[in-house]
C-alpha positions in Angstrom: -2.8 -0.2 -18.4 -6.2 1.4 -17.9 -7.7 4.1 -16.0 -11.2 4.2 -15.1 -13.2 7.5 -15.4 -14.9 8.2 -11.7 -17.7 8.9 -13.4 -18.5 5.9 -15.4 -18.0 3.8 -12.8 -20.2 5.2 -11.0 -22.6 5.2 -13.4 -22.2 1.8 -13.6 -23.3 1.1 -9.9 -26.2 3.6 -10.3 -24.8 6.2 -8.7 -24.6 10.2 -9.0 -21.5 12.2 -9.4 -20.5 15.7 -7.8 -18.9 18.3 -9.7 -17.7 21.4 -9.3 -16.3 24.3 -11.3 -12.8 25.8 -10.7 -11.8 28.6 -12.3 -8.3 29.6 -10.9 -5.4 27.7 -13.1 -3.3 26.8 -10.2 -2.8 23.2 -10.3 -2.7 23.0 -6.3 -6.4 23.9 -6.4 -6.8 21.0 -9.1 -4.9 18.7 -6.7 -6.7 19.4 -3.6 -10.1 19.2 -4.9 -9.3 16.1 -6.1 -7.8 14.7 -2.6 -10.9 15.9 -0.9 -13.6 13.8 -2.5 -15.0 16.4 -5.8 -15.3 13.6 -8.3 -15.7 15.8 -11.1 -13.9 19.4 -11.9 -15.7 21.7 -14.7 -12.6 22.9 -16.5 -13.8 26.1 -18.4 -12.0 26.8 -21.6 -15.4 28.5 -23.4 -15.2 31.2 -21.4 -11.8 31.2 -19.9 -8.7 32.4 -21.7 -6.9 28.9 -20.6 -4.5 27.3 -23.1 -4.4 23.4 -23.6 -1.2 23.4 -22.3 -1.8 25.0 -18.9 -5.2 22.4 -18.7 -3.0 19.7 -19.5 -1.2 20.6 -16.1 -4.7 20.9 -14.0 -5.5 17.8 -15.3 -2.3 15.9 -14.6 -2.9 17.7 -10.8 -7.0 15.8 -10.6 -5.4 12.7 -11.3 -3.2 12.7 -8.4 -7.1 12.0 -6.2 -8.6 9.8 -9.9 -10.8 13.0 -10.1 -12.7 13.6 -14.0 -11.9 16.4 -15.6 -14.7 18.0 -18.0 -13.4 20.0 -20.5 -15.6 22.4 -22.3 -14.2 23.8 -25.6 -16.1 26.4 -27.0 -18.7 25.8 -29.7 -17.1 24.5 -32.8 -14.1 23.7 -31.2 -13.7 20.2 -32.7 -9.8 20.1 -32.8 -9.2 21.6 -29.7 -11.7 19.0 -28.0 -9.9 16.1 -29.1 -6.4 17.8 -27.9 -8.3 18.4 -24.2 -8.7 14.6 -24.8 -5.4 13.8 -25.4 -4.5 15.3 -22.4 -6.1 13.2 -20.4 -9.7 14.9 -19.6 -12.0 12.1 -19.1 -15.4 14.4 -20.3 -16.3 17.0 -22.6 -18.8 19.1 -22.1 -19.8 21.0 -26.1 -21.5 24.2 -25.2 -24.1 25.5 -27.7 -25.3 22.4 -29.1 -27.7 24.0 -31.9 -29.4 20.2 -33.6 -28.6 16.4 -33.9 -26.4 17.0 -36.5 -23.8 19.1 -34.5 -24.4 16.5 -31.9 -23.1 14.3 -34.7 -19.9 15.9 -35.0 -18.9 16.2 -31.6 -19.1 12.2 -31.6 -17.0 12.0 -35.0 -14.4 14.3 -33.3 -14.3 12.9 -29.9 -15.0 8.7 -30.3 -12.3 6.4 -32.4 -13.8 4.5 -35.0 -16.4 2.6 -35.5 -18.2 5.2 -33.2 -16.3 8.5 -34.7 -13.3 9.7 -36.6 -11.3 10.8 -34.1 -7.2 11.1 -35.2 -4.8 8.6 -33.3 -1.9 9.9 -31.5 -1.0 7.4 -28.8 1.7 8.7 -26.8 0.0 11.3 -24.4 -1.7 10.9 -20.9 -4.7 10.1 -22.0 -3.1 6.4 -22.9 -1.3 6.7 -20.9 2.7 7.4 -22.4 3.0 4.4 -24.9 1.9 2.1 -22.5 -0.9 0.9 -23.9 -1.5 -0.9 -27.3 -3.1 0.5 -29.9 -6.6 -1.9 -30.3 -6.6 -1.2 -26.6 -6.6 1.8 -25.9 -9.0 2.9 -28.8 -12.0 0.6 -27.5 -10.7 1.6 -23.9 -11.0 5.5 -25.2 -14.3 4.7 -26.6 -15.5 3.3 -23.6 -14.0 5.3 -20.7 -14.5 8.9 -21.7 -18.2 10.5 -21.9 -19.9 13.4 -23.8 -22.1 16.2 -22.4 -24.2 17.9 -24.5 -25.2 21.2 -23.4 -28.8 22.8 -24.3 -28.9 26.6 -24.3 -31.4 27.9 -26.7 -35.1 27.3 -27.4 -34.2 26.2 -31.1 -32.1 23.3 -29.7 -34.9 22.2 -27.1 -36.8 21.8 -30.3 -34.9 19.4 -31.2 -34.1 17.4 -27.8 -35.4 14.1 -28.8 -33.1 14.1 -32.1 -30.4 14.9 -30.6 -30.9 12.8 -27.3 -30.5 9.6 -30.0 -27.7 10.4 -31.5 -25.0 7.5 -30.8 -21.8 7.6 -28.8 -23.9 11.2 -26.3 -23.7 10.2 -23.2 -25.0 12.9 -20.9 -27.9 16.1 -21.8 -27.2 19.1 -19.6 -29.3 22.6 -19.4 -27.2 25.1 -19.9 -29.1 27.9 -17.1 -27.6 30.7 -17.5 -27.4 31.0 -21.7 -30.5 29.2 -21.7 -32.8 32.5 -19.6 -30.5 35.1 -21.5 -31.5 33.6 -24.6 -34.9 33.4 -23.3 -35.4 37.1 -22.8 -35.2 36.2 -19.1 -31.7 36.6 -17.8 -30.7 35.8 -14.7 -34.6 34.0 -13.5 -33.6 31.0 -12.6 -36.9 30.3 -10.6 -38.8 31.4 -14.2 -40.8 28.1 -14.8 -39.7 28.5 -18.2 -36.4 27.4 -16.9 -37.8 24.6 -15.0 -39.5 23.4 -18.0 -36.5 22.9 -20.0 -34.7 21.3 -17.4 -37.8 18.6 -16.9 -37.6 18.2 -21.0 -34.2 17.8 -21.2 -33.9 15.3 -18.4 -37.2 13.5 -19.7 -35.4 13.4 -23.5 -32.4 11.5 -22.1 -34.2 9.1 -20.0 -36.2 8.2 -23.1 -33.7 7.8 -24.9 -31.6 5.3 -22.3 -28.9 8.1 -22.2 -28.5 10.4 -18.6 -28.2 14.4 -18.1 -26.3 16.7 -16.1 -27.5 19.6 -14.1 -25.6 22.7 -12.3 -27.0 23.3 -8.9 -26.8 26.3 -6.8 -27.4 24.7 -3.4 -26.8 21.0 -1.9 -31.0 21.1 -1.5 -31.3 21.7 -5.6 -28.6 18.9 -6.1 -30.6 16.8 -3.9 -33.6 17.2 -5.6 -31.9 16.8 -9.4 -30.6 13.7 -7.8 -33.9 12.5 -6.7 -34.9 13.2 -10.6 -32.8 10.9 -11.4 -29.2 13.1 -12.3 -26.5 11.1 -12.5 -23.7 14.5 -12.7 -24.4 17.8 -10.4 -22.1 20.6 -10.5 -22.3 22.3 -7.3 -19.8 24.8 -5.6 -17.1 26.6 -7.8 -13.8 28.2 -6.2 -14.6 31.8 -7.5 -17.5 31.5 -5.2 -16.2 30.2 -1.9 -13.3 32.8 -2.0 -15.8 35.8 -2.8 -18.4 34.3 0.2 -15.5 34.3 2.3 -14.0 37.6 1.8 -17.1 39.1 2.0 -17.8 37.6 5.1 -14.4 38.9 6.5 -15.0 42.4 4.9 -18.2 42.5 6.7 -17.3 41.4 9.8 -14.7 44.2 10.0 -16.7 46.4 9.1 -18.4 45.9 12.4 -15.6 47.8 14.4 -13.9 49.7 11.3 -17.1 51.0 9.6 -15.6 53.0 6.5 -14.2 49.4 5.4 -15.7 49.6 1.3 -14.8 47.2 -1.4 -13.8 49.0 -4.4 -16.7 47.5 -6.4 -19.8 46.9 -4.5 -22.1 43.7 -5.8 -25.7 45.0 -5.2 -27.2 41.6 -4.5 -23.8 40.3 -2.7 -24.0 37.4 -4.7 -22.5 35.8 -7.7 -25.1 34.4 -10.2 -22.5 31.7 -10.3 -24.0 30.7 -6.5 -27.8 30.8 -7.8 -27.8 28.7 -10.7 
């Protein structure tokens, strides 16, 4: 039995993937995102107090469309990453990446050997359930789930090109938001020191025969990181369309019941989750 990942085969017809973040751990959201056409779901579990077990369900719900789930552990995670594996996410997405070395041992944690070291269980989704043998399912493993490294700090866009060639990394990816904080720029996301990085990390993976991710606060920014020659965009996230839309309810009540007030107000009325 074998189960492609969406976004290797699209890859393999030269063709970008969308994404999108979801945040809430109901596995209906998972499900529905999947049936609608999202090709890709960031599952957060850096950030996010998610257990494995309740992303094992959201994954099982994506499959129910053959949507890729991208796990992101949370820097040094190694263990955990291969248990998000196990259960069946087709990505990883390692925040934090710091050199090539680090680099190194996310691919001995998350590839079978010859590529890595990664443990063998064999009887979880991922192979699925016993029903695949063993020397298949570790070259289809191998082969059919990806690696994003994530870039968040000067120091590591030092080193770019060394860890842009280290085997069995499949995708580079900016991380925005980390990236200005750590910058001394927070939040400036139109600071050309961001766009920089960006352009060096997507120049450091197409040297290196590899491809990089972006996040993209509009469908215009996804469009032009496509046009750059992106091959996965994150846009939209389920936090944000459920704020946008209750503050566009709120503030169209407010129209004929004026004293209407939120009990926090958000000065901009935006997430930076929308802008990035």
């Amino acid at each position: 039995m074998h189960v492609h990942s969406r976004v290797l085969r699209n890859l393999s017809q030269g063709l970008p993937t969308l994404g999108s973040a979801l945040h809430l751990i109901d596995p209906t959201v998972f499900e529905m995102a999947s049936l609608m056409g999202i090709e890709a779901i960031w599952l957060d579990l850096e950030h996010h107090p998610t257990s494995v077990e309740t992303a094992a369900n959201l994954i099982r719900a994506a499959r129910v469309g053959g949507t890729d789930v991208v796990a992101r552990p949370a820097n040094g995670e190694f263990a955990r990453m291969a248990r998000l594996l196990e259960a069946g996410a087709r990505g990883i997405m390692y925040p934090r990446c710091a050199s090539a070395d680090e680099a190194r041992e996310v691919v001995r944690w998350a590839k079978f050997a010859p590529v890595g070291e990664r443990g063998f269980d064999g009887s979880g989704p991922d192979v699925p359930f016993l029903l695949t043998p063993m020397t298949q399912y570790l070259q289809q493993a191998n082969r059919e789930t990806f690696l994003i490294i994530q870039i968040e700090s000067q120091g590591a866009l030092d080193q770019i090109e060394q860890i842009a060639a280290v085997p069995g990394i499949d995708f580079l990816m900016l991380g925005p938001a980390d990236f200005s904080i750590l910058s001394g720029i927070p939040g400036e996301f139109q600071n050309p020191r961001i766009r920089s990085a960006l352009e060096r990390v997507a120049t450091a993976a197409q040297q290196a025969g590899i491809h990089w991710a972006a996040t993209c606060g509009s469908l215009e920014q996804a469009q032009e990181y496509v046009e750059m020659g992106a091959k996965l965009v994150f846009h939209g996230c389920d936090l944000v369309a459920i704020f946008q839309e209750f503050q566009r309810v709120v503030d169209g009540f407010k129209k004929f019941r004026p004293s209407v007030e939120s009990v926090h107000q958000n000065q901009n009325g935006s997430s930076y989750l929308a802008q990035t």
